[in-house]
N, C-alpha and C positions, 0 to 999 in steps of 0.2 A: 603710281604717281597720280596725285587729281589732280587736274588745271582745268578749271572754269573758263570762260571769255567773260571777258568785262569789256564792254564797248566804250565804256568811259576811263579805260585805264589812262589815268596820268597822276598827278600831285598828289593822289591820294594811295595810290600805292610806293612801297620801297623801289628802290633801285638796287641792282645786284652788286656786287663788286664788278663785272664784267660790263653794265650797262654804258661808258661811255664811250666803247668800243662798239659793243653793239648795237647802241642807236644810231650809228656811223651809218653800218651799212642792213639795215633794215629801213631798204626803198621802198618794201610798200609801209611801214607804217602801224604793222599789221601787228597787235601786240594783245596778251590776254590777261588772266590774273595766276596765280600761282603760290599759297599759303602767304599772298600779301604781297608781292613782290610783282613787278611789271616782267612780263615775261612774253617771251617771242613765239608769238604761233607759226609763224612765218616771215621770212629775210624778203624774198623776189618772188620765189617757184617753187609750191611744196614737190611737185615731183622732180625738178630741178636739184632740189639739196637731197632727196632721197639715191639722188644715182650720186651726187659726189658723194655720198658715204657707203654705196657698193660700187664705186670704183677708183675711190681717191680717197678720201680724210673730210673729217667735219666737226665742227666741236658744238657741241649742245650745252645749254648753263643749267648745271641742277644745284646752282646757290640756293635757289628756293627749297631744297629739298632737305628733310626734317633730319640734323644730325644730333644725338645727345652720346655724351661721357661717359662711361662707368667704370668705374675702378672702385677699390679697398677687396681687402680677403673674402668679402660672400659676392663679389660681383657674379662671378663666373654661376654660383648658386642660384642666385637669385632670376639670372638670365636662362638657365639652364628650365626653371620650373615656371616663366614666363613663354616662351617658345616650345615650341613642339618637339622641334628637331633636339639631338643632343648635340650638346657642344661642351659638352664634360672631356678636358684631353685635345682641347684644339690646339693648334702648334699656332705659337706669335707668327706674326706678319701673314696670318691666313684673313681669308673672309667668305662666308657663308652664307648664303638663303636660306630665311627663316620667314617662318608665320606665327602667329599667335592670337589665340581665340579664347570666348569670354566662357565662363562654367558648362554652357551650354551647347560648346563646341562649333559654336560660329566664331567665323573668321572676322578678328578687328581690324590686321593688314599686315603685308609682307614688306620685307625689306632684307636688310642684310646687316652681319656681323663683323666687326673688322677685330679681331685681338690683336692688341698693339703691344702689350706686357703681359707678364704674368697677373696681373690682379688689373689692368687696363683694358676696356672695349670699346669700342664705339657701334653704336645703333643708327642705322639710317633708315628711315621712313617717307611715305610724299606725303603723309600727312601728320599734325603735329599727334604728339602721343605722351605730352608730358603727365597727364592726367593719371594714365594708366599705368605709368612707370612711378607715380607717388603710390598705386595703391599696392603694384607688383614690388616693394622694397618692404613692403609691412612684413615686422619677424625677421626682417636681417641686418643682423645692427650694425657691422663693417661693411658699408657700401654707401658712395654718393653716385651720384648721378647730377651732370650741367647738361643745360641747353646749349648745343654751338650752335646753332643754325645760322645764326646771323653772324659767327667768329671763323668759321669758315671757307674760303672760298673754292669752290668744287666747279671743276667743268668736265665733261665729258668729250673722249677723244676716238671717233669711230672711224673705221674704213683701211680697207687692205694694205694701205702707202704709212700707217698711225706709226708703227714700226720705224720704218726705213726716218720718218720726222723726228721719231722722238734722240733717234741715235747723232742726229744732222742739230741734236738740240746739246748734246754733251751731255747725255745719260748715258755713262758707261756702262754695259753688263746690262741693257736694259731689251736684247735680244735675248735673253736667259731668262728672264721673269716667265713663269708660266700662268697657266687661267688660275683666277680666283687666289693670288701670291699679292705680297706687295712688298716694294720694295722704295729706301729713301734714300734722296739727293740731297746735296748741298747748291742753292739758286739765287745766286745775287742776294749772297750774306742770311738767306733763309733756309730753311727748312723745306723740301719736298716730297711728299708722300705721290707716290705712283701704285695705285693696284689693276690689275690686270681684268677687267671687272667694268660691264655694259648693258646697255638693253636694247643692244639690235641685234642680236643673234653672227654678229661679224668680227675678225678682230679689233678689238680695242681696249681704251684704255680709260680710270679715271685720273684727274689729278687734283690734289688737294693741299690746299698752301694757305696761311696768313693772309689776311685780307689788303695788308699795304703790300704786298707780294703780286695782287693779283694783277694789275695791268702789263708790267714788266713779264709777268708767265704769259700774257696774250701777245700783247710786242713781240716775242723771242720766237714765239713756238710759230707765229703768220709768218716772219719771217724766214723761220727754219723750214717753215710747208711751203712757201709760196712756189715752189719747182713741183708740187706734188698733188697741187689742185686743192689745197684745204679753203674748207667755205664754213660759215656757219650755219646752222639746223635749226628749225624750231620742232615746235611740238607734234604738228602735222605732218613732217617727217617722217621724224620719229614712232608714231603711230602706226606707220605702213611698217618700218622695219622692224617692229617689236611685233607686229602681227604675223608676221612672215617665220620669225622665228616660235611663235606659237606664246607669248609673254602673255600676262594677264594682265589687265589695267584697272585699277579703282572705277568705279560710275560704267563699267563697259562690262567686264565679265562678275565682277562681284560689286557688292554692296558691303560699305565697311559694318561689320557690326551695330557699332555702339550709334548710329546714325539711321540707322533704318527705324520705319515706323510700322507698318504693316508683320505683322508676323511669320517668320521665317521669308521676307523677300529679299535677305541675305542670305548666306552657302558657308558649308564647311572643308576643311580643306580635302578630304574624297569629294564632295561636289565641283570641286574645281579640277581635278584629278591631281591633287598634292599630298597623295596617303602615305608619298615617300619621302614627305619631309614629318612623319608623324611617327615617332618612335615608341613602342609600348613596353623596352625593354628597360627602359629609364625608369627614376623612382617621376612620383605624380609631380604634374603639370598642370595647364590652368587645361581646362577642358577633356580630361582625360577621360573619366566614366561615361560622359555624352557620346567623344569622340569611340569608344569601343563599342557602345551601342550601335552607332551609325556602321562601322565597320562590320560586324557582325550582320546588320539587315540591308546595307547598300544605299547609297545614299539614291534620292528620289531623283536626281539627275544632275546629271555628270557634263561636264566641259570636255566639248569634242571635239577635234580638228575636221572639218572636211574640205574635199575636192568638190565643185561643182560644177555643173556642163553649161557648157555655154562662156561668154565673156560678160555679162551684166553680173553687178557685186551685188550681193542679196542682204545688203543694207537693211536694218530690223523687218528682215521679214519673217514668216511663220513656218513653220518646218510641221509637216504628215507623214502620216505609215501610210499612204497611197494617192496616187496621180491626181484622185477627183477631191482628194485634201476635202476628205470625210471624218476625220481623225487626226485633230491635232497632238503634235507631241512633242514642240520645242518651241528654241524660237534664236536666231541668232544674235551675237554679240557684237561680232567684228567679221567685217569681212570688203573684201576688194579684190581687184584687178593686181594680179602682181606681175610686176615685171619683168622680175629675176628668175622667177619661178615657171611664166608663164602657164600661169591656171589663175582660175575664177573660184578664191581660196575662203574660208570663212572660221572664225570660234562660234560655236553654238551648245545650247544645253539643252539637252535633251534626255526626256524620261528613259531612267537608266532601261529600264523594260523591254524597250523598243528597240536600241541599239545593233541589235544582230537581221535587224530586217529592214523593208527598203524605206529612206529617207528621200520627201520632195520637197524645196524649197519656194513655195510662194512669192515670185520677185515683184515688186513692180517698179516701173522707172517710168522716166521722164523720153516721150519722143515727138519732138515738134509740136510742140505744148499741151502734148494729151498722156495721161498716163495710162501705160500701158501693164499687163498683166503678165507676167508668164509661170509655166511652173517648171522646175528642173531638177532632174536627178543626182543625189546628194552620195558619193562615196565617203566613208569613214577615213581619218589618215593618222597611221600611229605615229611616226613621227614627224618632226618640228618641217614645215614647207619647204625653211632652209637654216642651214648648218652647212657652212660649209668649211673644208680640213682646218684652211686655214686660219678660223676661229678657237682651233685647239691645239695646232702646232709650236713646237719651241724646241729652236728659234724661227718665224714666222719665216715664209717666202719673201727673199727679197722683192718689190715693186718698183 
């Protein structure tokens, strides 16, 4: 998802379906941009809303976030040979992570698939992508595709208690829905789509409704949390718990394709380590001959989780094969203090080559208004910082 700051956000940006709620309580004021739309960096306290969403509930607005239609008989085709992954034989009411990349096997951007019908999809993306879905339809002649983004309204619902609110909301059966399922209500005379489906590596949920639906779904659901601690999130958040769970972010770990200018200062999806959403057993796709090339030789470097010593977050610093950082060989993307985790966590890429030998991180920081230097030793970490059961359990642990 990209979100820019805009320090002049007002008039001239949208408003969400959720904004006259959350300009309520968004006391600092604190607001960015987001594919056009005013959007919340921050409510009070980014570390503040980061713990009610690992130990209570929180809802994030990704109204801004790019949703388009697809139906008729070649949708499922045409989608099929646009993305990497297969999704030939998805079962309705699933949804999937996918990416999709340009002839040359770089990556345009990830998002997710929802099959709603037999010949029905919905595509969701952070950035708009109608461009490439005009030229990804060329040669299938049963298939439209509409822009909802602005039709509509989506929020996200995270943190260990999202369960125990949504069941205190009158969604029957809604302890049954498993990851990546979805499952629909009937809501003050609407329609409610619920899929099981986040990006903070926690349980949670999205929800997605009719845009004169949305206040009343915010009303309901503060109402239904307010015993359980639900707050809202911004972006800054969000950022820490999508790093924790090891997520990739537009402008952070990649560079979207068709946006870059410098050659190759975008990545493919083995450069980002997403060679398991890249299937070669499928008939062709958009990037396939690149993409088999790159598989075969290794891509020049790879997105890597690490641990790092110490407690200073190695915020774009430079990554070496040795202490006197005589030899550079990366450079990191994301990285921080984690709370939950307790360690000094980071995403970095670094030259595939090097990986099996020792990594030092270059830090520097700020200390009583001198910057300071340090260098510290970087362990490799195969999996996600956190995951934890109850992000995959069903029916989730009561809270």
């Amino acid at each position: 998802m990209m979100k820019t700051e805009d320090r002049w956000a007002g008039e001239r940006l949208k408003e969400t379906h959720f904004h006259p709620r959350e300009a309520a309580l968004n006391l600092r004021d604190a607001w960015s941009s987001w594919n056009g739309y005013k959007f919340a960096d921050y409510y009070y306290d980014t570390e503040y809303e980061y713990f009610c969403v690992r130990n209570s509930c929180g809802t994030y607005d990704i109204c801004p976030m790019q949703k388009y239609e697809i139906t008729g008989g070649d949708a499922e085709a045409m989608l099929n040979r646009m993305v990497t992954r297969n999704i030939v034989g998805m079962s309705e009411n699933r949804v999937t992570y996918v990416c999709w990349c340009t002839d040359e096997g770089r990556m345009i951007d990830d998002g997710t698939i929802f099959k709603l019908g037999p010949e029905k999809f919905m595509l969701t993306c952070g950035s708009p992508c109608l461009a490439w879905l005009e030229k990804s339809v060329f040669g299938f002649g049963d298939v439209k595709f509409v822009d909802m983004s602005d039709k509509i309204a989506a929020l996200s619902f995270q943190g260990p208690t999202t369960c125990a609110v949504l069941k205190k909301l009158g969604l029957k059966g809604i302890e049954n829905l498993k990851p990546y399922n979805i499952k629909h209500f009937s809501f003050q005379g609407g329609k409610l789509m619920v899929s099981r489906t986040g990006f903070t590596g926690d349980l949670g949920y999205e929800l997605w409704i009719a845009p004169k639906y949305a206040l009343g779904l915010w009303d309901a659901l503060y109402a239904a949390g307010e015993d359980f601690g639900i707050q809202p999130y911004g972006e800054a958040a969000t950022n820490m718990a999508r790093l924790e769970a090891g997520f990739i972010m537009p402008d952070m770990e990649f560079n979207e394709a068709l946006k870059t200018v410098h050659f190759r200062y975008d990545q493919t999806p083995f450069g980002l380590n997403l060679g398991w959403l890249v299937d070669f057993k499928k008939p062709h796709f958009n990037g396939r001959r690149a993409l088999l090339q790159e598989r075969s030789k290794g891509p020049e470097y790879t997105l890597t989780k690490l641990d790092i010593e110490g407690n200073k977050p190695a915020e774009e610093a430079t990554l070496y094969c040795d202490k006197r950082c005589t030899r550079q060989i990366g450079y990191v993307t994301s990285a921080m203090w984690s709370p939950v985790v307790k360690a000094n966590i980071a995403l970095a890429m670094i030259k595939t080559e090097y990986l099996q030998g020792d990594i030092w991180a270059e830090i520097y920081f700020g200390k009583e208004l001198r910057q300071t230097r340090k260098v510290a030793k970087c362990t490799v970490q195969k999996k996600p910082f956190w995951a934890p059961a109850r992000a995959r359990a069903t029916p989730p642990q009561a809270y």
